[in-house]
C-alpha positions in Angstrom: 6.3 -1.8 12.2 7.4 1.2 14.4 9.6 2.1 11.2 7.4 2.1 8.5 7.7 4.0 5.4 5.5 5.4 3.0 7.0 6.3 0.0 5.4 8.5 -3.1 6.3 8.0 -6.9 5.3 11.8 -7.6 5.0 12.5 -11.6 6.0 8.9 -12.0 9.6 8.3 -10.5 11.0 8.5 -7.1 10.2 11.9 -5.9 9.8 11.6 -2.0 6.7 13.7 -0.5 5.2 14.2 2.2 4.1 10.8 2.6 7.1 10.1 4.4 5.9 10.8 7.4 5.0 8.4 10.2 1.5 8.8 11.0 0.6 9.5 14.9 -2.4 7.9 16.6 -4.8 10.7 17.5 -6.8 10.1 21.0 -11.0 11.2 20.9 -13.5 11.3 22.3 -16.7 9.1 20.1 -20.1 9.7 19.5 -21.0 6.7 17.4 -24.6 7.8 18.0 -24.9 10.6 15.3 -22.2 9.3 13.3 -24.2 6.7 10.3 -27.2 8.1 8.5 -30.2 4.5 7.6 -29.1 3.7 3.9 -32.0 4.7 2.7 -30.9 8.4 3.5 -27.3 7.7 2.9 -26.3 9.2 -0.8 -24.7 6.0 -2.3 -21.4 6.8 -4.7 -20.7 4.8 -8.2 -17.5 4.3 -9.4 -15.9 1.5 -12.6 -20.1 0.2 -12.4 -19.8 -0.2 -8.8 -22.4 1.1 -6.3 -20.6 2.2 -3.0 -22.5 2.9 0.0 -20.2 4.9 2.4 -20.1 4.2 5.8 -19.5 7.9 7.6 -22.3 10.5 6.3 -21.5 12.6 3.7 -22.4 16.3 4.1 -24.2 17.6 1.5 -24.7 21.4 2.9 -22.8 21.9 -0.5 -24.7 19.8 -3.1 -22.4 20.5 -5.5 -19.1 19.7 -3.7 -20.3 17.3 -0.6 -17.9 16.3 1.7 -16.8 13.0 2.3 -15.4 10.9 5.1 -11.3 10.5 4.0 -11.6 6.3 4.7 -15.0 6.2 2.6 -13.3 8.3 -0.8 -10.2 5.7 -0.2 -12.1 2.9 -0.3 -14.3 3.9 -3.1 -11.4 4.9 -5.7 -8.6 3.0 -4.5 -6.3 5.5 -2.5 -3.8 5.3 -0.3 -4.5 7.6 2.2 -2.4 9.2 5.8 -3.0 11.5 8.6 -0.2 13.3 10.3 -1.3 14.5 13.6 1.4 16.7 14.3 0.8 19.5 11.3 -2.6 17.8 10.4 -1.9 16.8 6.7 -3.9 14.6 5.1 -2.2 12.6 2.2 -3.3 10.7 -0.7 -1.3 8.8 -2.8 -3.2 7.9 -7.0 -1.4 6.2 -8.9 1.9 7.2 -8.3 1.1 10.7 -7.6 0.6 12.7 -4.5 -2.1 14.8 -3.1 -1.4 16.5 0.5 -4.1 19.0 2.3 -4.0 20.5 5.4 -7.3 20.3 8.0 -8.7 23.9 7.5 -7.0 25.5 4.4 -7.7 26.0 1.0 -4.3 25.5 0.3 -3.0 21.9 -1.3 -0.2 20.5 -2.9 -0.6 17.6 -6.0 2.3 16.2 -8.1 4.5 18.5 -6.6 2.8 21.8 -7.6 0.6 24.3 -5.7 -3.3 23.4 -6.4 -6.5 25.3 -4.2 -9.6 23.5 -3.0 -12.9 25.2 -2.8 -14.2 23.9 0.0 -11.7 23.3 3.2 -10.9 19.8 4.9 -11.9 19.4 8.2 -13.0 17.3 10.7 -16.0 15.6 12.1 -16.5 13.7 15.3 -12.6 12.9 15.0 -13.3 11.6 11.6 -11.9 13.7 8.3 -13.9 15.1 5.6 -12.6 15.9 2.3 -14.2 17.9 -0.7 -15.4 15.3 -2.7 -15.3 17.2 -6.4 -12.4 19.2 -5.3 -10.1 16.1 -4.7 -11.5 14.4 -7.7 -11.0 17.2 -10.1 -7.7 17.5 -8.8 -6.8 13.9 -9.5 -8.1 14.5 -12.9 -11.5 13.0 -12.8 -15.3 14.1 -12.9 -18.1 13.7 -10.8 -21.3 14.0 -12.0 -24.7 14.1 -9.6 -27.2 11.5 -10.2 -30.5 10.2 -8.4 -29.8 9.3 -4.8 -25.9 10.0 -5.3 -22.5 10.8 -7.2 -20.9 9.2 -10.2 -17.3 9.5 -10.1 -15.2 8.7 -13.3 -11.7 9.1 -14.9 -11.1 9.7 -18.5 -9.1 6.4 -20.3 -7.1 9.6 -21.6 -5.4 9.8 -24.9 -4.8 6.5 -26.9 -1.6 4.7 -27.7 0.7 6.3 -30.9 0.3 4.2 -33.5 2.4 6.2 -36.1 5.0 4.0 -34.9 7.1 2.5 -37.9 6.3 -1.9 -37.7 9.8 -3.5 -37.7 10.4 -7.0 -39.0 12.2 -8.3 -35.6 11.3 -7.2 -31.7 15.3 -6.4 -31.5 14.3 -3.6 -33.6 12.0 -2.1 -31.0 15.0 -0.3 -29.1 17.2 2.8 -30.1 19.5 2.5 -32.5 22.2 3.5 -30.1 20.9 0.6 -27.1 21.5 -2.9 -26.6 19.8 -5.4 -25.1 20.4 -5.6 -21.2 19.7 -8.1 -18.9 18.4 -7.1 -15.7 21.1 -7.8 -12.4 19.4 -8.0 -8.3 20.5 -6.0 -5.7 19.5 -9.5 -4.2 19.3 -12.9 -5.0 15.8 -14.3 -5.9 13.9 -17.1 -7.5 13.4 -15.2 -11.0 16.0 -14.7 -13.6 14.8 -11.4 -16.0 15.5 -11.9 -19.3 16.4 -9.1 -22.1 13.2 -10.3 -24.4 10.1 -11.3 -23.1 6.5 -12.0 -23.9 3.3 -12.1 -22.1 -0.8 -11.5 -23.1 -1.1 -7.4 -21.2 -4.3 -6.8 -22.9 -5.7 -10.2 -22.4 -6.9 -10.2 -26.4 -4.9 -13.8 -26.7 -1.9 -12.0 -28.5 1.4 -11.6 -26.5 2.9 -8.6 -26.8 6.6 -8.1 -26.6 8.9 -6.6 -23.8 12.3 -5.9 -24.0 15.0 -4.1 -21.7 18.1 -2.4 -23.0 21.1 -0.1 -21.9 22.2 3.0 -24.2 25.2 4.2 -25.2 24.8 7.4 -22.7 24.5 5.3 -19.5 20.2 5.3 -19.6 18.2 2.0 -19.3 15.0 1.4 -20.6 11.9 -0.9 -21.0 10.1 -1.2 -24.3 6.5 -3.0 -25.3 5.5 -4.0 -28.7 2.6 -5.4 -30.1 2.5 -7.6 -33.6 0.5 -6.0 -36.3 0.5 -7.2 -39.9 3.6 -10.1 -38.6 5.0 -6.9 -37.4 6.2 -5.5 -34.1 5.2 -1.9 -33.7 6.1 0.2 -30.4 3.0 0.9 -28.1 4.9 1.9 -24.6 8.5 3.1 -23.5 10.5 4.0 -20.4 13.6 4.8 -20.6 16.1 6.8 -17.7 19.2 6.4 -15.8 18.9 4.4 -13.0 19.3 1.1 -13.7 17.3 -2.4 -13.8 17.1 -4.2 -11.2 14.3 -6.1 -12.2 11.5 -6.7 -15.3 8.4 -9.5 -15.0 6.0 -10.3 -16.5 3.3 -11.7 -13.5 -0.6 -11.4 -13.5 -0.8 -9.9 -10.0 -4.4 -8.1 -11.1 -6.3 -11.5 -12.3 -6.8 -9.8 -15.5 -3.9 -10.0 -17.3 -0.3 -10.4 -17.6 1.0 -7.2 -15.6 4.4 -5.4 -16.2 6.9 -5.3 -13.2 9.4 -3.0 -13.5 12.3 -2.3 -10.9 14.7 0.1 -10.8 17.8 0.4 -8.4 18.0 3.9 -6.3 21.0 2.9 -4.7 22.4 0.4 -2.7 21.8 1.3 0.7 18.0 2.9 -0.5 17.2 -0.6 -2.7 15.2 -0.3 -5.5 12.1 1.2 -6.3 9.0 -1.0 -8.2 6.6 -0.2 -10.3 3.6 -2.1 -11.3 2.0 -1.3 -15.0 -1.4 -2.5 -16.3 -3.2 -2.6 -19.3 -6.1 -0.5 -19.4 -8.1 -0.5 -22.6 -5.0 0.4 -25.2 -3.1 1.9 -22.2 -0.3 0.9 -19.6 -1.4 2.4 -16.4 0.9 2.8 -12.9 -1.5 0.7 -10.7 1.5 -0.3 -7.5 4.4 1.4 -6.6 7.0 0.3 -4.2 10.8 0.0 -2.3 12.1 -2.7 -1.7 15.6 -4.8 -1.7 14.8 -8.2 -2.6 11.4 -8.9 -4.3 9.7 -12.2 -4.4 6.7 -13.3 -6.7 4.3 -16.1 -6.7 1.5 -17.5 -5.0 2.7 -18.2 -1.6 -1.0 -18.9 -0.3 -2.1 -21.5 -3.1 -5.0 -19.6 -3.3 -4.8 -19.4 -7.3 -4.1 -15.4 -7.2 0.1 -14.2 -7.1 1.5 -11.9 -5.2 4.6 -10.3 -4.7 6.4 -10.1 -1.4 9.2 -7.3 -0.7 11.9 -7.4 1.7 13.2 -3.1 2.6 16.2 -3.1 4.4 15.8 -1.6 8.1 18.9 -1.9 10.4 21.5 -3.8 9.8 21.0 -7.7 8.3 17.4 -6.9 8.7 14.3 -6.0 6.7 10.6 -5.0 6.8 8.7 -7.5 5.1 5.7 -7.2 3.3 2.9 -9.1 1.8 1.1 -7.9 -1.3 -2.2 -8.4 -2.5 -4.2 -6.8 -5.5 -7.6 -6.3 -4.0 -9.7 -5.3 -7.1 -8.5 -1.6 -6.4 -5.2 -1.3 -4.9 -2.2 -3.7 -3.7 -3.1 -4.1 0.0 -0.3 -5.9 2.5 -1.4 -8.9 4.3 -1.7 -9.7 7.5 -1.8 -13.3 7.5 0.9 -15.4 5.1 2.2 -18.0 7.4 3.8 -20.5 4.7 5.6 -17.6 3.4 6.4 -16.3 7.0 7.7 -19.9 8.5 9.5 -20.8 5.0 11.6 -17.8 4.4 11.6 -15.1 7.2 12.3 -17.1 10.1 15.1 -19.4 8.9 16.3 -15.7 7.9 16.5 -14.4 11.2 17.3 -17.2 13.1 20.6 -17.3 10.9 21.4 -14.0 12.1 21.1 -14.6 15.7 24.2 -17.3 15.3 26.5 -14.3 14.7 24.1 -11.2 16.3 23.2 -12.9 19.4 23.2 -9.8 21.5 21.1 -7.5 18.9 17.5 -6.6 19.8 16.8 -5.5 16.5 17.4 -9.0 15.1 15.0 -10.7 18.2 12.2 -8.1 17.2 12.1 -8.7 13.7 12.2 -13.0 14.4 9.3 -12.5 16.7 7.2 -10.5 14.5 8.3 -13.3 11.5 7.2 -16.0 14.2 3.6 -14.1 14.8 3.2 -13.8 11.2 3.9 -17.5 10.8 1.7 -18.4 13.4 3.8 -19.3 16.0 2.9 -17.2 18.9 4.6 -18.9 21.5 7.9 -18.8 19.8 7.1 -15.0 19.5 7.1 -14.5 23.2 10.2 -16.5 23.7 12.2 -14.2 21.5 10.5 -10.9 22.4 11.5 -12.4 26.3 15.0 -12.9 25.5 15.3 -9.5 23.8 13.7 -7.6 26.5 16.3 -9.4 29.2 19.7 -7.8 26.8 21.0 -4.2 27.8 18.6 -1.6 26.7 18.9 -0.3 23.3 17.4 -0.1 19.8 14.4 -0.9 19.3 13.3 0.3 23.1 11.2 -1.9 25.2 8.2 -0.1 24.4 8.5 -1.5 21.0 8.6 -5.2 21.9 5.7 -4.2 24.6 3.6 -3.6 21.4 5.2 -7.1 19.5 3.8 -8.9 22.8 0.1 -7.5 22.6 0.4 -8.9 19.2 1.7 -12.1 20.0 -0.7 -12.7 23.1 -4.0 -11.5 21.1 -2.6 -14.3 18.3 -2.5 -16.5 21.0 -6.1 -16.2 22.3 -5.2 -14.0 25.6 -6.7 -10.7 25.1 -6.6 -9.9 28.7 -2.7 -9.8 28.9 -2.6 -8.4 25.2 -4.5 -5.4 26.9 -1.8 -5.1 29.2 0.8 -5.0 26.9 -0.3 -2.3 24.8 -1.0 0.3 27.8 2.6 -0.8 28.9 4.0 0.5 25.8 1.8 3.5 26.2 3.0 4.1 29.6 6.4 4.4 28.3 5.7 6.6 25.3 1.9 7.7 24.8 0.3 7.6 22.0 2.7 5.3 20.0 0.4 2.6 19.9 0.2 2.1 15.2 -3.0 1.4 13.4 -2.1 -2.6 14.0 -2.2 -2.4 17.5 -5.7 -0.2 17.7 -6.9 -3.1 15.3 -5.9 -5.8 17.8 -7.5 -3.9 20.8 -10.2 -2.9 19.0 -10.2 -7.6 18.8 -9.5 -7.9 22.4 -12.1 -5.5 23.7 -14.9 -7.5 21.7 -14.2 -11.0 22.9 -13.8 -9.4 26.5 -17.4 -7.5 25.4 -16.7 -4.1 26.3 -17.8 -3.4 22.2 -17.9 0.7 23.1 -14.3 0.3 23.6 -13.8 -2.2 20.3 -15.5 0.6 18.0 -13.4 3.5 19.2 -10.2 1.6 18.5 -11.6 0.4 15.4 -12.1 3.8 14.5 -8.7 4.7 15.7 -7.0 2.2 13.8 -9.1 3.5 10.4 -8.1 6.7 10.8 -4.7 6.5 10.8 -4.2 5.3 7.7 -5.3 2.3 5.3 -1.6 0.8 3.7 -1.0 -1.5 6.9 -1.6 -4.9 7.3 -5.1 -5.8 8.4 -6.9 -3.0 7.1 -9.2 -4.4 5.0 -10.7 -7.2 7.9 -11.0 -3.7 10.3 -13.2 -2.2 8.0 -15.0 -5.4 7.6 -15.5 -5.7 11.6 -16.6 -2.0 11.3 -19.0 -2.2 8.9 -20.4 -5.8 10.6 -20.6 -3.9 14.3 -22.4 -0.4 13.0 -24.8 -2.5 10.8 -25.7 -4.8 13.7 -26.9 -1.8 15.7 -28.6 0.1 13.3 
């Protein structure tokens, strides 16, 4: 999407950083020769019992503070991760938190306040390399050295109060001066939150309690209890003062019951999600964000749920997103056709009966239609936009919408063609999608020199965009099969 955000939770609630930022595509020049070290020379990384074998090679003129390639570290811990070309920031968003540095200084910035690296970020071959103990001290963990590599680890951190008084009923579990609240949508959707609520977080077979309540004062909050002794004891509380939007209980992680929490910014802004789970005695921020209308469920039948959030854009229209818990992160999807060809495009379609003359409207059908998997439908609508008066968004735009469309459809010839199109108008606007797709089209038209650079390209930019996990996949398959 040529509009989309990246918002940061920083210190746990809606602090905007520098994450907001669009990330720019930056052009290089590749030498894939002396980029991979053999495997056997490689220093492998282990992280939650996990061995990690990084793909770029990790410098180790420092043995005590290697650096690592920024789409490596990502991978291994879970990050979010962006590049902004035009005052070469590197940012990383942990749980909620965010750390920026800058490509050459010393200087960073984590949750908000002023922190100093050791060893500076910079860049290899195009690629950027980070201070591996520097950024994980900074995020609070360790990193010890061990034979052939690095073990990373977090502390669990301090464990749950339990000088909690028990009370006899759940109701009991709020402040004296709340009430029991249920929970009202910006939006309409298919779940109704409820004031009290129970679900297994800790996956011990004992459901544990939630309840949501409004104080006196104008604050809203979210309490958990457990049962000890037929008792309900406090273990967790949030409490502030924007209000609830939403509260669910959903098992997005495939562990456990996981605790949704939504919270309205504003009207116009949406609401802002939050995704808890249960880590040993702990609730832990593991997802974080925006939306307008939020959707759970498993919409692919492929026994795992999701949730799917719809962020206003322009006008009747929103970016929507697919998410998936990936064993480290929630990734967005590429491919979610039932959920695509159910909802978005009867959406959009409805608009057009009243919005006939907006592009906006025809851009956001035709991307639904691609991501329903109806290509040809795509380039009917991304035709009929590109034949109104110019306006928003400019043709270059639904240049790039068409090189998606055509490389779903199988003609990665013309998809080539639209993409330098769009880069003819404006250079260098092509977004980490688009590289991905080229990176598709130059393989089956075997020119794979030209598939690894946009690859590459694509990886570099970022890695919270739909798609990214199959590039690295292709990556990894095309440097292995010519080592």
């Amino acid at each position: 999407m040529w509009r989309r955000k990246l918002i940061g939770i920083v210190g746990g609630f809606f602090l905007l950083s520098a994450c907001l930022l669009q990330p720019v595509p930056v052009r290089a020049d590749w030498e894939t020769a002396e980029r991979h070290q053999t495997e056997t020379t490689q220093p492998a990384f282990y992280y939650q019992q996990e061995k990690y074998i990084p793909l770029w090679p990790v410098d180790i003129e420092d043995k005590d503070n290697p650096l690592v390639a920024l789409p490596d570290l990502a991978n291994l811990l879970g990050l979010d991760y962006r590049y902004y070309s035009g005052n070469e920031q590197i940012a990383l968003d942990w749980h909620g938190t965010c750390l920026t540095m800058q490509i050459g200084s010393r200087q960073a910035v984590y949750d908000n306040k002023p922190a100093a690296l050791t060893i500076v970020p910079t860049s290899k071959n195009n690629i950027f390399y980070v201070p591996l103990v520097d950024v994980v001290k900074t995020l609070g963990g360790e990193v010890a050295t061990t034979t052939g590599g690095f073990a990373v680890s977090f502390p669990e951190g301090a464990a749950p109060d339990t000088s909690a008084p028990l009370v006899e009923k759940p109701e009991e579990l709020v402040p004296a001066t709340a009430e029991l609240y249920q929970p009202v949508s910006l939006m309409p959707t298919d779940y109704n939150a409820r004031k009290i609520q129970q679900g297994d977080l800790n996956n011990d077979g004992q459901p544990e309690v939630v309840l949501s309540y409004r104080t006196g004062d104008g604050n809203y909050g979210v309490v958990v209890g457990r049962q000890v002794e037929q008792k309900w004891q406090k273990i967790w509380q949030q409490e502030n003062s924007f209000p609830l939007d939403t509260v669910r209980l959903v098992n997005l992680t495939g562990k456990a019951t996981d605790l949704l929490i939504g919270r309205i910014i504003g009207v116009s802004a949406g609401a802002v999600l939050q995704v808890y789970s249960m880590q040993g005695d702990r609730l832990v921020l593991t997802g974080n964000n925006f939306y307008h209308r939020l959707d759970t469920g498993d919409f692919d039948s492929d026994g795992q749920l999701e949730f799917v959030t719809w962020q206003k854009d322009t006008g009747p229209t929103f970016m929507v997103e697919a998410w998936r818990w990936d064993g480290r992160r929630f990734v967005p999807l590429a491919d979610y056709k039932e959920y695509f060809a159910d909802q978005v495009v009867g959406y959009y379609r409805k608009q057009l009966k009243t919005l006939s003359e907006a592009r906006y409207v025809y851009y956001y059908l035709a991307d639904a239609y691609i991501r329903a998997g109806q290509a040809e439908r795509a380039l009917d609508a991304i035709d009929s936009a590109l034949h109104l008066p110019y306006g928003y968004p400019g043709n270059e735009q639904f240049y790039i919408l068409r090189g998606h469309a055509l490389v779903a459809a199988g003609d990665y010839a013309r998809a080539v063609s639209a993409y330098q199109a769009a880069e003819s108008i404006t250079p260098e606007i092509l977004p980490a999608e688009a590289h991905y797709r080229l990176a598709l089209c130059y393989k089956y038209l075997g020119e794979m020199t030209r598939a690894k650079q946009e690859m590459y390209m694509a990886i570099q930019q970022g890695n919270s965009w739909p798609g990214f996990n199959q590039a690295w996949q292709y990556l990894q398959e095309w440097e292995n099969s010519t080592k």
